[in-house]
N, C-alpha and C positions, 0 to 999 in steps of 0.2 A: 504494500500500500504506500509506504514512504516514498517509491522508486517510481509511484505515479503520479504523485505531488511535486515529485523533484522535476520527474522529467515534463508533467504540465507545467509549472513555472518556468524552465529553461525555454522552451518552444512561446511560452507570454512573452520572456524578456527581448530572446531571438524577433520577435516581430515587432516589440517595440523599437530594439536597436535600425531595422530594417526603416521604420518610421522615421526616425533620429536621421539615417543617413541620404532617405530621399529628401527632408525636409532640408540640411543641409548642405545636398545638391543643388536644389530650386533656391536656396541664397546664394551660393557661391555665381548662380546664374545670371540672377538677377546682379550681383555685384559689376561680374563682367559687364554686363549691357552699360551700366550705371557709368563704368570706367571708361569703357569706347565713344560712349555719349559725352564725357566730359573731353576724351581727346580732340572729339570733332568739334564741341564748342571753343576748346582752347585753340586747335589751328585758325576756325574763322576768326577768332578775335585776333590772331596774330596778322592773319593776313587783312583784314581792316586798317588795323595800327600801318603796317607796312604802304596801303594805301592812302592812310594822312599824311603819313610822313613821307610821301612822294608829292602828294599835290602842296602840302607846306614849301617843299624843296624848288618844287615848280613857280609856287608864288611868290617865292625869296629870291629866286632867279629871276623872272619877267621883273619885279620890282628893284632890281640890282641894275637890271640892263635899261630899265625904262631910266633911272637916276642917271646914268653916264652919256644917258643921250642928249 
């Protein structure tokens, strides 16, 4: 009788653990997304930035050239 209480409770925990690790999985998943999502928001901000500081550079120029004329 003992050795069926043992082995019902091992086969509970076994399905809990099973639980544990798909639950887990579906974070570790979601994390990914979370982190490729932040990559692509951190490239466009880089590439914005990159686009002011070209047309600043272009307005400092026209205004540099317009002054010596």
């Amino acid at each position: 009788m003992r050795q069926i209480i043992l082995a019902a409770a091992v086969a509970a925990l076994a399905g809990c653990g099973a639980d544990t690790m798909s639950g887990a999985a579906t974070v570790a998943t979601l994390k990914k997304q979370e982190l490729e999502q932040g990559k692509k928001t951190m490239e466009q901000a880089q590439q914005k930035i990159g686009q002011a500081m070209k047309q600043m550079e272009q307005s400092a120029q026209k205004a540099a050239d317009a002054g010596t004329n």
